[in-house]
GUBASE-241849 format. One record per residue: x, y, z of N, C-alpha, C in turn; residue in three letters. Coordinates in steps of 0.05 Angstrom, whole numbers, plus 5000, padded with zeros to 4 digits. Layout:
% GUBASE-241849
XYZXYZXYZALA ...
END
This chain:
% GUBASE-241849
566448546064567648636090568548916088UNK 567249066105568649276109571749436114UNK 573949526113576849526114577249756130UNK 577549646152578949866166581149856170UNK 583050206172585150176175586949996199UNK 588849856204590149626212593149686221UNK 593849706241596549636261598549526234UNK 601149636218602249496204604649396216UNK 606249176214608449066226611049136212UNK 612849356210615549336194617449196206UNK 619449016185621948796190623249026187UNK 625848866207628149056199630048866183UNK 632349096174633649036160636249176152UNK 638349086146640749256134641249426114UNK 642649566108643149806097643049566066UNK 642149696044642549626017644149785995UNK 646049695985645249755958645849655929UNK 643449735920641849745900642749835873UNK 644049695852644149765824641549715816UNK 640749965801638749945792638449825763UNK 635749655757635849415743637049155739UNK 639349115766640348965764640448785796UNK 637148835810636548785839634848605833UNK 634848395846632348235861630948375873UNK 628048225866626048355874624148245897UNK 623248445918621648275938619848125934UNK 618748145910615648015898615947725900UNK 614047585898613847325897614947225873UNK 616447035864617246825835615146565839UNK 614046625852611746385836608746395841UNK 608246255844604046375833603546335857UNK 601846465865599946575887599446395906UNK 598246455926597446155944595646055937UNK 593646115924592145895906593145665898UNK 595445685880596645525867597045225877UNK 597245035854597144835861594344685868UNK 592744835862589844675878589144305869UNK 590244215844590943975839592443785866UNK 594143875884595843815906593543755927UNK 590843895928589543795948588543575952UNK 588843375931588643065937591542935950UNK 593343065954595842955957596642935985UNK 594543035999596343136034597042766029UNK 598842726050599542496057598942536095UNK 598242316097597142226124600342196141UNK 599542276167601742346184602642076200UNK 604541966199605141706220607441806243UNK 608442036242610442076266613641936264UNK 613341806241615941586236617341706216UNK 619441766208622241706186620941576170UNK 621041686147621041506118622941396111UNK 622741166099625541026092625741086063UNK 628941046063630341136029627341056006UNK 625740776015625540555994622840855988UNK 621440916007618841086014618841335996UNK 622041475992622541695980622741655948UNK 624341425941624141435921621841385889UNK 622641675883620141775864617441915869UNK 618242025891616842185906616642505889UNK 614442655891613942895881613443015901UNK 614643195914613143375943611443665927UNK 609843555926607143735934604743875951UNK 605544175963604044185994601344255986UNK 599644115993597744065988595444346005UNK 594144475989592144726002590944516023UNK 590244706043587044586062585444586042UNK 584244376047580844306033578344456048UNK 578144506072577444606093579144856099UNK 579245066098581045276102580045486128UNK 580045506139579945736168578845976150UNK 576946116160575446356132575846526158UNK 576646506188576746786200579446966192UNK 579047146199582147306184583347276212UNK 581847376231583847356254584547186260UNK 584147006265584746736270586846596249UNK 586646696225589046616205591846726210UNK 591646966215593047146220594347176243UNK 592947036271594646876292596446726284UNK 594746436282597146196268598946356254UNK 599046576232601046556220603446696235UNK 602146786252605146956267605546826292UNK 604446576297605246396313607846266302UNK 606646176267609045996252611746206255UNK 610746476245613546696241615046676259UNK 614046706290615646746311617146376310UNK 615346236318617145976322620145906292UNK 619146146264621845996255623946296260UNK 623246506274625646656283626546506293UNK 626346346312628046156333630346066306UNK 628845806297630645636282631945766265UNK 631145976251632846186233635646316257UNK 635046416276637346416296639046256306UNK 637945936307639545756310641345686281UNK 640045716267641545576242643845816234UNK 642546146240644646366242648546256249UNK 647046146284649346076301650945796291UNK 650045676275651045416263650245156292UNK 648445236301647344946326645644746308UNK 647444656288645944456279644544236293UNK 645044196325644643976334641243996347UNK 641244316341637844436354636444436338UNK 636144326309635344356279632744236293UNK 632643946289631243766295628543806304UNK 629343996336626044086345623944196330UNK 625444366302624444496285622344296258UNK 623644006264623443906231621543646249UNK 619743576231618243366244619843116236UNK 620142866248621242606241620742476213UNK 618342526209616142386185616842616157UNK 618942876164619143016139619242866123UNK 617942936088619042926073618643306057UNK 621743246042621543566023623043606002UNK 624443835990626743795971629643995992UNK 631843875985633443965984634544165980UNK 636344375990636244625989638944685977UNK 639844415972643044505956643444185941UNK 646244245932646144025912645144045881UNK 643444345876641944355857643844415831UNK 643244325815644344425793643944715777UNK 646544755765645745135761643445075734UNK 642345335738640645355714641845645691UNK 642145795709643846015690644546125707UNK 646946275700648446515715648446705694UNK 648246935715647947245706650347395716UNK 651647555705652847795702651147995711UNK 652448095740650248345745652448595753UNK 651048815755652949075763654549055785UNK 657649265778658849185815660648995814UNK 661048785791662948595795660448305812UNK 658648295813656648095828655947915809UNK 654447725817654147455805652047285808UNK 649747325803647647125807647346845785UNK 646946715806646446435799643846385796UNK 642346265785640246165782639545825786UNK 637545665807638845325807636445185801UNK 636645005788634344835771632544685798UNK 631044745803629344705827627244465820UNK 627444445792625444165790626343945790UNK 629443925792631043695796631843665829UNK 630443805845631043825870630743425885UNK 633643415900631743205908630543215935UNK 629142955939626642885958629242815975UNK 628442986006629942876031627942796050UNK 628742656071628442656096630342976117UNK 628442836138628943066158632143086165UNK 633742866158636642886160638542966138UNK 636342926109637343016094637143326091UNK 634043446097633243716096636043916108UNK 635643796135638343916144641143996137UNK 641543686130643943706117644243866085UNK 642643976080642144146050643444456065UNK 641544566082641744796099644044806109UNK 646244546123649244536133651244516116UNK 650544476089652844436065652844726057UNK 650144916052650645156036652445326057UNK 652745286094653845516097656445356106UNK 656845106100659344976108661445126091UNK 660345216070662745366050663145696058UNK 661445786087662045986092663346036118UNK 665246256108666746396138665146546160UNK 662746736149661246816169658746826159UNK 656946766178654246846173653047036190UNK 652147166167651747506182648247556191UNK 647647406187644147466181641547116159UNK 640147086176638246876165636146996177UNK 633746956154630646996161629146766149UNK 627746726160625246546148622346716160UNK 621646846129619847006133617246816120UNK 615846966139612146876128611247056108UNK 611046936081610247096062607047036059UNK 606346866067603246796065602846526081UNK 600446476085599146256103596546136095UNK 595445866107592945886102592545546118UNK 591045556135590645336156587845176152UNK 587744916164585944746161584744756186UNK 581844676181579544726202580144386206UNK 580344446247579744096261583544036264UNK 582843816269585443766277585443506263UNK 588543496264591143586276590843976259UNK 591944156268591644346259593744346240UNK 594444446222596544386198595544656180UNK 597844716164596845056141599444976131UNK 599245136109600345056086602545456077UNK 604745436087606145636084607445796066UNK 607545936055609346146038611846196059UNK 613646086051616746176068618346326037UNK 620846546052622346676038623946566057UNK 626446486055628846476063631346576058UNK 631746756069634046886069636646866083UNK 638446816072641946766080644346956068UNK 645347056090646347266084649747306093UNK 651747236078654647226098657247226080UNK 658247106084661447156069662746976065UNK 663746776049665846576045667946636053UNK 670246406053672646536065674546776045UNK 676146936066677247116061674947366050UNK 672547376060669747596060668347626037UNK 668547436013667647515990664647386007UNK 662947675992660347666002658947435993UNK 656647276000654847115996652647095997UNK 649947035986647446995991645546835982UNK 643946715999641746565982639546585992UNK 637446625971634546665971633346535953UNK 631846325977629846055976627446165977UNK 625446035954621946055966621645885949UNK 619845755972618145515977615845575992UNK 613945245984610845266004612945076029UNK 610745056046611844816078609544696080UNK 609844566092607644416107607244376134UNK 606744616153607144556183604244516196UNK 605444296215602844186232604844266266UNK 602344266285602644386313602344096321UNK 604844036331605043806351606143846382UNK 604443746403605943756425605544066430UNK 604444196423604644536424606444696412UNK 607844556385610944776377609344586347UNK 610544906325609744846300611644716285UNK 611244466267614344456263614344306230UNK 615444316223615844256181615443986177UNK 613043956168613443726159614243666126UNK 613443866113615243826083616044066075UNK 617144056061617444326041619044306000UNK 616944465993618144475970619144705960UNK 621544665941622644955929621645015906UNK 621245275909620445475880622145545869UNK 624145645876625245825872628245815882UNK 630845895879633145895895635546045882UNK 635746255894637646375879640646505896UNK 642946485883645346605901646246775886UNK 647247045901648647185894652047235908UNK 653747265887655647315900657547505887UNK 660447565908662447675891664547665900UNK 667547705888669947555893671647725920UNK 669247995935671448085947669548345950UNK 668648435979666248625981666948915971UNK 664649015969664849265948665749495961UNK 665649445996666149636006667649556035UNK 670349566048670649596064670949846095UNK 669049686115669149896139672250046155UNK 672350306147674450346162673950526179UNK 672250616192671650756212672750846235UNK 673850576246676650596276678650736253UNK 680050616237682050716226682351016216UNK 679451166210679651396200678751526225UNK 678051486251677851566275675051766277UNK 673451476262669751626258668151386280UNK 669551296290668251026309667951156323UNK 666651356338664951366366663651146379UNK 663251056403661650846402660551066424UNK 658051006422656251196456654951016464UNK 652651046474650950976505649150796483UNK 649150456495646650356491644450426477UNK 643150346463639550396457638150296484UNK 636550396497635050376521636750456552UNK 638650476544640250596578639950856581UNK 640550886593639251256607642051376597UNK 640051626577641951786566642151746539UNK 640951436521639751406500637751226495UNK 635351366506632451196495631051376476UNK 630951476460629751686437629451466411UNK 628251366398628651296372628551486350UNK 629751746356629851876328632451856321UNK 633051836302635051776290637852066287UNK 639952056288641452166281642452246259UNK 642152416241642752466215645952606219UNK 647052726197650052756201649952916163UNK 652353116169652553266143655253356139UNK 655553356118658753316096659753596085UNK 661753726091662554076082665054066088UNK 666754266070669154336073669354636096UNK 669554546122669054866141671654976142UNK 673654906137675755006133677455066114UNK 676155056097676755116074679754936064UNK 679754716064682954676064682054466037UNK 679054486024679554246001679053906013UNK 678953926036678153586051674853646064UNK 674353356055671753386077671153326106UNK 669653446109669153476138666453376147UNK 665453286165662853006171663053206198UNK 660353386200658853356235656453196238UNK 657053106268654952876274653353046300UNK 651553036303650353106325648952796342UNK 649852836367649952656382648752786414UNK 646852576425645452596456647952726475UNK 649752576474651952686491653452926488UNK 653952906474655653176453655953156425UNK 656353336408656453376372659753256374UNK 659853156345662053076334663153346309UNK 665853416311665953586279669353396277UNK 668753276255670253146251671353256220UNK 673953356229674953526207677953316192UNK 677153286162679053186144681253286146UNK 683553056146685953066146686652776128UNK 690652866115690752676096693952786110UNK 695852446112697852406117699452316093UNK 703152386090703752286069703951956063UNK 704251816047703151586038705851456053UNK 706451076063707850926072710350926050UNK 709350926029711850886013710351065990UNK 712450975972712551215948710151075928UNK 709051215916706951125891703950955911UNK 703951045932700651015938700151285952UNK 697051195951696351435956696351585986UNK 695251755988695451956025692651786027UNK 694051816057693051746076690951876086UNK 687651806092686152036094684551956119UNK 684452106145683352016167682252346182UNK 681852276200679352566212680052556240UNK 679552766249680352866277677653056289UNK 676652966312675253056331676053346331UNK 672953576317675253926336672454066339UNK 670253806356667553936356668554196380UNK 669754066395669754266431672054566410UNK 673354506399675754746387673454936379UNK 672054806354669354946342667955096356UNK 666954886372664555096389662955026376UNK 662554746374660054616362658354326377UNK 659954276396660553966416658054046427UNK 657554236445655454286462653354526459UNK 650254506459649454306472648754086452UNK 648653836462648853636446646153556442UNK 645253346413643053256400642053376377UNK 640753336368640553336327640053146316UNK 637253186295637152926284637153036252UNK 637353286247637753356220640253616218UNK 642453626201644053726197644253826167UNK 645754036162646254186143648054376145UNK 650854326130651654546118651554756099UNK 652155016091650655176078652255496085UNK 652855636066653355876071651556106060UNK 651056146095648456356092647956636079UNK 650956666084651556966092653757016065UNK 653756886057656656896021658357036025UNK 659656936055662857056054664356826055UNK 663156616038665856406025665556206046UNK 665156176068666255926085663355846103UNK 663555526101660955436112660055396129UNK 656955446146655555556168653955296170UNK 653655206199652154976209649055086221UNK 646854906211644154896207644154586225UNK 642154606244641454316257638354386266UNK 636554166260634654146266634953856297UNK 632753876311632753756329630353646339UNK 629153376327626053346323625853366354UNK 623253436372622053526397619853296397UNK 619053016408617152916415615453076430UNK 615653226451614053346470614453606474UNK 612253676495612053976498612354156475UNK 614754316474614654466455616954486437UNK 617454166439619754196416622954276424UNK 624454256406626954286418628254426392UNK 629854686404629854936384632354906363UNK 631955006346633355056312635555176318UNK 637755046311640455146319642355346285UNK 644055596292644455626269646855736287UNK 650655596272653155716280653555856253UNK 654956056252656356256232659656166237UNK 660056056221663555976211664856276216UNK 665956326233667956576230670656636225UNK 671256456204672256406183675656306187UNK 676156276226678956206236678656076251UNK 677855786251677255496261675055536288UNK 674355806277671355746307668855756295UNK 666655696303663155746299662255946325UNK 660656006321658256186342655656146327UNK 655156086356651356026351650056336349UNK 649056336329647156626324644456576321UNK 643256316318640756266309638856406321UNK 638256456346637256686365636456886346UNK 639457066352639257286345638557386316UNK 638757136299637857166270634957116258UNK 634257016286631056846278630356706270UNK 632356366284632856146267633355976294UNK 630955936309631855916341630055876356UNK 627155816332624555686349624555436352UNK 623155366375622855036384620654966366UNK 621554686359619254576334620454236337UNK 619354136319620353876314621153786289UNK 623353916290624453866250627253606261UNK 625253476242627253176238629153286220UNK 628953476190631053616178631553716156UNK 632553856152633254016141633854146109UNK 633554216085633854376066634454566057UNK 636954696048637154906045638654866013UNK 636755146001636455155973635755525968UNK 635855595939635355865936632555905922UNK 630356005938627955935934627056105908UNK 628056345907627656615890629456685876UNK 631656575877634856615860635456935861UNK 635456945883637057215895639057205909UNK 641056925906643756875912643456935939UNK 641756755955641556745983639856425990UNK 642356236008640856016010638656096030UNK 635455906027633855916050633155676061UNK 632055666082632155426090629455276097UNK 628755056085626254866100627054616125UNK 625254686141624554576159623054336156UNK 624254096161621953906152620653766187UNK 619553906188617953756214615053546220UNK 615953456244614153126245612853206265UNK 612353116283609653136307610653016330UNK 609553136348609952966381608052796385UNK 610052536387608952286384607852246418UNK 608352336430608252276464606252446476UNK 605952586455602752836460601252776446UNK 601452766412599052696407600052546380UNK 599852316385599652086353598452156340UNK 599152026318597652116288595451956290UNK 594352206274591752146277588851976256UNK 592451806232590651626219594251486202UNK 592651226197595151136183594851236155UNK 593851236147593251296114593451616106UNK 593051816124592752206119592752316147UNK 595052226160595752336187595052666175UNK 594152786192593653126190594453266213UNK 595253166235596053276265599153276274UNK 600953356244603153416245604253656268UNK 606653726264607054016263607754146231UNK 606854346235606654426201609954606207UNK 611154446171613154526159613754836164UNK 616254886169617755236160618655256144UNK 618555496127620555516111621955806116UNK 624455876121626156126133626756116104UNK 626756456098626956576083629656736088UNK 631856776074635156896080634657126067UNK 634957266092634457696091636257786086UNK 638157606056640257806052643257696067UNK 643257576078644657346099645057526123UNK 642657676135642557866155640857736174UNK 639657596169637657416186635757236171UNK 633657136185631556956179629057066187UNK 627557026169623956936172621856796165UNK 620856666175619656496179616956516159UNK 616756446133614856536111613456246097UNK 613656046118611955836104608355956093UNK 606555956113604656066093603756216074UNK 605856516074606556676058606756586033UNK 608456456030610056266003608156015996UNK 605455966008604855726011604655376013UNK 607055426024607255196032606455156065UNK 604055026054601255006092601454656089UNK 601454556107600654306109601454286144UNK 600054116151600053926180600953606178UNK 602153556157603753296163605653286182UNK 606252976172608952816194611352846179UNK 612053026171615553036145617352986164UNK 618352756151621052686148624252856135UNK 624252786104625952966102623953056075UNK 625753196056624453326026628253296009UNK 626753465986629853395972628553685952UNK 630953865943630354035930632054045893UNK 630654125875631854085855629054285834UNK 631054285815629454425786628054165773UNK 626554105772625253835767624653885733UNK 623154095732622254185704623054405687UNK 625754385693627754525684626454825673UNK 625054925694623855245686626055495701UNK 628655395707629355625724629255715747UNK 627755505762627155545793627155315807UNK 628755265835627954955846626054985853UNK 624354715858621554635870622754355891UNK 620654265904621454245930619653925933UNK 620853745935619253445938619153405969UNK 616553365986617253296012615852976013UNK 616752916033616752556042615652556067UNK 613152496066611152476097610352236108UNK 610452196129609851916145607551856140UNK 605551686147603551716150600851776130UNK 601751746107600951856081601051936061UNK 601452146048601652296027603952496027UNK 605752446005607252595996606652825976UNK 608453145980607353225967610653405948UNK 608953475922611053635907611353945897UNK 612854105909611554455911613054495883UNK 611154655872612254655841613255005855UNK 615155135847616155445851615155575827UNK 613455835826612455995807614956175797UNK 616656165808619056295806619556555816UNK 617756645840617756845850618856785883UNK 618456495882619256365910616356315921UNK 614856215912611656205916610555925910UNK 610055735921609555495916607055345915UNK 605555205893604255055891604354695884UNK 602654565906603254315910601754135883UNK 603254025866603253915839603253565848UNK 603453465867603853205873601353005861UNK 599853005862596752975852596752875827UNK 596853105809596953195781599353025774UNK 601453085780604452965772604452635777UNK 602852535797603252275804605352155819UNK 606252275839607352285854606552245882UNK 603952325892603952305929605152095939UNK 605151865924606951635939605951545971UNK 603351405970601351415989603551266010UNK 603851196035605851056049606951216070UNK 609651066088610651216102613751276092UNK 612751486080615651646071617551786087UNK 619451626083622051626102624951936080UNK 624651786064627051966047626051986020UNK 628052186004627252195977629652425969UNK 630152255940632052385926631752465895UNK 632552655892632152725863635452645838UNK 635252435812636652305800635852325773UNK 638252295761637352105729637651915722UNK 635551765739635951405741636051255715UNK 635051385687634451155663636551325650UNK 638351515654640651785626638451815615UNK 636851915615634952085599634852425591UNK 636952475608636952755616635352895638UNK 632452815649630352825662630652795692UNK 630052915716630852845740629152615747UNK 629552435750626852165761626052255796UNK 625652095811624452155846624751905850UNK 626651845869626851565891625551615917UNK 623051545926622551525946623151245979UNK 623051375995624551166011621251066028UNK 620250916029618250886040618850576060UNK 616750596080617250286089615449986083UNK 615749726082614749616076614349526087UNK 612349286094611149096114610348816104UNK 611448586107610748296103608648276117UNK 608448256146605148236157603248376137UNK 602648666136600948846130600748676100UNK 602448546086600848526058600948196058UNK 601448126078599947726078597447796087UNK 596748096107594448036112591648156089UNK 592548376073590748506058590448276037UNK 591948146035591947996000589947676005UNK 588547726039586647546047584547666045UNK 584247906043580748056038580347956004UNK 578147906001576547955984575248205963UNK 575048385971574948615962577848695951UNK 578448665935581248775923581149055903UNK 578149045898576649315884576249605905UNK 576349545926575449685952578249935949UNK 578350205949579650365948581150325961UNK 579850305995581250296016583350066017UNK 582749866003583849606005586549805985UNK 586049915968589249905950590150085967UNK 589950345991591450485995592350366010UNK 591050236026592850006058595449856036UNK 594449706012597249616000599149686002UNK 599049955987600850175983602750276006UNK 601850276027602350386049604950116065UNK 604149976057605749616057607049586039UNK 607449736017608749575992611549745994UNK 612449826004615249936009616050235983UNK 618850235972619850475959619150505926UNK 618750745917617550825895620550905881UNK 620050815859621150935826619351085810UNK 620051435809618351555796620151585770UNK 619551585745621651665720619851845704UNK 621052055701620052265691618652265665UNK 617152395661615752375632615352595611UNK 617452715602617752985595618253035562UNK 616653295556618153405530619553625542UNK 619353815514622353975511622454195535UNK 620054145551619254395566619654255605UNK 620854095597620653895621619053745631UNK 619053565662617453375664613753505667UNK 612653345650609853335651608453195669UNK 609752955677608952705689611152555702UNK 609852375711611752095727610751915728UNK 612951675711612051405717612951225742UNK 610351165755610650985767612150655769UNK 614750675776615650365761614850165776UNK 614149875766612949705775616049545786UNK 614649325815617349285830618849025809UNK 617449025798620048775782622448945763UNK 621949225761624649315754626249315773UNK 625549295793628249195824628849515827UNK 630649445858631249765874628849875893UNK 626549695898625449855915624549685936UNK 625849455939625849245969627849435993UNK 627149646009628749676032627449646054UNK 625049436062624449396088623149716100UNK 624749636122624649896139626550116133UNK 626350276106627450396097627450836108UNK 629250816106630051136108630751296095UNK 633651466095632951556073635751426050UNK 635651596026637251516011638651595995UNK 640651455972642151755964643251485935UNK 642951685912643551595884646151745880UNK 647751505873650751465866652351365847UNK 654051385830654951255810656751015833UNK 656450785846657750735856659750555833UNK 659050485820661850305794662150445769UNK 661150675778663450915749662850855733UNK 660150725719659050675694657450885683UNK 657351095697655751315683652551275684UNK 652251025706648250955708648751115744UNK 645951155747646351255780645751075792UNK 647850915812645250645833643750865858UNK 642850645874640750725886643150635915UNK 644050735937643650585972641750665987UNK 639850556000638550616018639250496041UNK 638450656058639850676088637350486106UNK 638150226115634150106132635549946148UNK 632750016170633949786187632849956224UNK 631949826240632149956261633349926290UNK 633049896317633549816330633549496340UNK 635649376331636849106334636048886367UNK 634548696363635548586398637248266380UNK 636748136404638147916398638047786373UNK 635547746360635547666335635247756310UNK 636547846288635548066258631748086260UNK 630247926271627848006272625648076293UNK 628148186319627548396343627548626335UNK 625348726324625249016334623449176349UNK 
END
């Protein structure tokens, strides 16, 4: 069969994070959908009735493959996102705790195993203060449809909130004739908090056994693979946002005045020099400059109080409002820091590059204009770094394309970008505009880039992250002159690259590359049904589905030579619909973790987007 490129589907999902080597991994824990082919003498014949106790006992649930299997892809690939959508429902009901709506979901005649009750098999010590459990799944017992349930109502009976359930389609495979019936890959995910908020989770995979009765798909068995919980005595991070007076709330997603899906980015600087930080947000309505402040403490021996105050309108930074890439940066090296906003432009001709000069007694002025930093383009955002080490930051432009004029023009090597800028700093007298000069030429979809000395020669070089394809890496000749090494280095990171950060993920000394890419459960239930798995095209479509890259450097004394590609069972690169991201010591162990930022516009259920 021939492979053409294919419509991919991304889940959304919540913000993560990620100790690295110490994450679950999106991959499957048990063998393929092949598996089991011994089980295809086992279907059991359907009667519509309750099994009784006497029927269950010593029962083995085994879901048995079709013998007869459906060989169209499309047609597989319907049913399966017929099954997906019908268990969003029940995954939303069971969210809300309506145990009493379970039922429509579960056929009468279930039989399956149990989803609690299990006995532990080991627990792990993981980073963070967290806790995975591991549960002996071959001692699972055989329920009925009242028992099934009641497995699913005991694990969250011990919880205070439930924040999130999925029952995802990890694979499928249906029988030709009727009754129509296929044999499922489910991941189940549960996601919430015991009482007093210590976090909670459990992640189930199992096969099912669903047959279409009456016109609604519904379980007639299921067995567990797999079952694991994580937890911890008390979350790692609490929200205080109202309290530090960073809660804005604005306008709806879809009401007039915010329908754009580009995202809002936001950037961190001391503009007043007072030693606190300071967060501007650029926002549809108006910019936020939300400047640090710290009050003396309630009583004696804790610490100040640290909250932020609105002084975008004082600034002269509030209007005109929107930005989806920000940067602080002092252009001009008279000590105090200068605001950079990019403003991606879907249409026409873009929407223009904003640059304020800090004038150094709680105001900004916009000079971008008059400095030459003030063309309309579509830069999602922003970089600023010293390209030539002439003690002058310059700035890259990372720009994407108008989506409403002209889409890209392939999923796999979009080429019908707007091509990247890079402003060159005249001394901090102005800007020019020297992307081809310096060569850095391309027509991609960029997102963002990340800048750093990679190969410790004395000069940064410049990693960018492109939608739609290929990533690339500008090695600096050290003259401020760039050639793209991504190829050679092993790096392009075929996919839709969202973010990327430069780290020393293993203490090696060596900078590694976290890329933020997105992933897709449809797009790889459906490639891992072709036949051709040799087919080029077949591995880049993978790739493009398989979500975020771990590059770890590969270097002698002269720096990195290479990059290894890490395979996903070292964990840290499940972020869904991922963006960008940022490497942190978050538990002071001296390892860097990983958070990535995923997730997109929300409707009623975690799997509306």
């Amino acid at each position: 069969m021939k492979i053409t490129p294919l419509a991919i589907l991304f889940p959304v999902a919540t913000g993560l994070a990620l100790a690295l080597g110490g994450c679950s991994s999106e991959e499957d824990p048990a063998p393929s959908a092949g598996a089991n082919d011994a089980a295809n003498s086992a279907a059991a014949a359907v009667d519509d009735g309750a099994p009784s106790a006497d029927a269950l006992a010593g029962v083995e649930v085994v879901i048995p493959n079709p013998d007869k299997p459906i060989v169209d892809m499309g047609t597989v690939e319907d049913l399966s996102e017929e099954v997906a959508n019908r268990f969003v429902d029940f995954a939303d009901k069971l969210r809300r705790r309506e145990f009493s709506a379970l039922p429509e979901w579960v056929a009468s005649d279930f039989v399956g195993e149990a989803l609690s009750g299990l006995a532990v098999k080991e627990t792990e010590s993981l980073p963070l203060g967290s806790e995975k459990i591991t549960y002996d799944v071959d001692a699972a017992r055989v329920v009925d449809r009242d028992g099934f349930l009641a497995s699913l109502r005991a694990i969250l009976s011990e919880w205070e909130h439930v924040e999130a359930i999925v029952w995802k389609v990890k694979g499928a495979e249906f029988q030709t004739g009727f009754p129509s019936w296929g044999r499922v890959r489910f991941k189940v995910s549960m996601l919430g908090s015991a009482e007093g908020g210590a976090p909670r989770s459990e992640t189930a995979w199992g096969w099912a056994r669903v047959e279409k009765r009456r016109g609604n798909w519904l379980l007639t068995g299921f067995e567990v693979t797999s079952l694991d919980s994580l937890r911890r005595d008390a979350f790692l991070f609490t929200d205080v946002a109202a309290s530090a007076g960073v809660a804005h709330t604005g306008i709806r997603f879809g009401q007039p005045g915010n329908t754009s899906f580009a995202w809002n980015g936001a950037a961190g600087g001391d503009v007043n020099g007072d030693g606190l930080w300071d967060i501007f947000v650029p926002n549809a309505e108006r910019n936020f400059l939300y400047i640090g402040k710290s009050a003396a403490p309630a009583s004696e021996g804790e610490p100040e109080v640290a909250y932020f105050e609105d002084q975008a309108e004082q600034w002269g930074v509030a209007f005109p409002g929107g930005g989806t890439g920000a940067v602080f940066f002092d252009y001009d090296n008279d000590g105090d820091q200068d605001l950079a906003l990019a403003d991606v432009g879907w249409d026409g001709g873009g929407n223009p590059l904003r640059l304020w000069r800090n004038d150094g007694d709680g105001k900004m002025t916009e000079v971008g204009q008059e400095l030459g930093f003030g063309a309309n383009t579509d830069g999602y955002s922003l970089v600023a770094f010293d390209a030539e080490n002439d003690g002058f930051l310059d700035l890259f432009v990372c720009n994407y394309g108008r989506v409403d004029v002209d889409p890209n023009n392939s999923w796999i090597q979009a080429t019908n970008g707007t091509p990247n800028h890079f402003y060159h700093n005249e001394g901090g007298k102005g800007f020019r505009e020297v992307a081809v000069e310096r060569g850095l030429v391309d027509t991609y979809w960029t997102y963002a880039a990340a800048a750093a000395d990679y190969d410790r020669d004395g000069d940064t070089d410049l990693y960018v992250a492109n939608d739609y394809g290929r990533n690339q890496l500008w090695v600096n000749d050290g003259t401020g002159h760039f050639t793209d090494a991504a190829d050679k280095l092993g790096v392009q990171d075929l996919g839709n690259g969202m973010g990327c950060s430069w780290g020393d993920l293993n203490s090696d000394g060596e900078l590694d590359l976290y890329v933020s890419d997105m992933s897709s459960t449809a797009g790889k239930r459906i490639l891992k049904r072709l036949s051709n798995k040799d087919d080029p095209t077949w591995k880049e479509l993978l790739k493009l589905a398989s979500g975020n890259s771990i590059f770890l450097a590969k270097a002698d004394d002269g720096g990195a030579e290479e990059f290894e590609n890490c395979p996903p069972e070292m964990g840290g690169t499940g972020g869904s619909w991922a963006w960008n991201n940022s490497l942190v010591d978050l538990d002071l162990d001296g390892r860097l973790d990983i958070y990535c930022c995923s997730g997109f516009v929300t409707g009623d259920t975690p799997a509306d987007t």
